[in-house]
N, C-alpha and C positions, 0 to 999 in steps of 0.2 A: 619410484613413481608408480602411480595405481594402474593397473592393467584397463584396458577399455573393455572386458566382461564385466569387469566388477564398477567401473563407471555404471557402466548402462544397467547393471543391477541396481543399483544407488537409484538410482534416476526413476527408473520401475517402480520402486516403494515410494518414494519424495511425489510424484506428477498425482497420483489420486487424492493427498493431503492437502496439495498446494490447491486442488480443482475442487475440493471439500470447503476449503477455508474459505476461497476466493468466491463462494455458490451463498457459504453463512455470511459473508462481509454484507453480500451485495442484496440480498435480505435483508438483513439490519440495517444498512443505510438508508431503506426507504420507510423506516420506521419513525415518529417522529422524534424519538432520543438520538437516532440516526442523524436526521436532518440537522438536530442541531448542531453537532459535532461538524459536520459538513461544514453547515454555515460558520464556525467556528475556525477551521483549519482554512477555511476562504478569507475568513480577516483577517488569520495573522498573514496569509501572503501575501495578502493587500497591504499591510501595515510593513513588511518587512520591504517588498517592492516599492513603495513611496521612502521607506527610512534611507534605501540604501539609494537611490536616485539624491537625495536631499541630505545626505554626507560626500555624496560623491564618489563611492569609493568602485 
């Protein structure tokens, strides 16, 4: 089992990459190649949320 120094080491390096990526996502989303992807991943959960109501399951 990992000791929790070397946890919270892990974590130290990981949190400024994840706060890096999550800073470039949310920039690009509001770009219009962005937007479309948005709008895109909004239909399919519309399409999946009506498919799975109208099998039933």
């Amino acid at each position: 089992m990992i000791a929790p120094d070397e946890l919270l080491s892990i974590l130290e390096r990981i949190l400024p990459l994840i706060e890096r990526d999550s800073s470039v996502l949310e920039g690009w989303s509001k770009t219009e190649d962005g937007q479309k992807v948005v709008q895109f991943v909004i239909q399919i959960g519309k399409y999946n949320t009506n498919r799975t109501y109208a099998v039933g399951a």
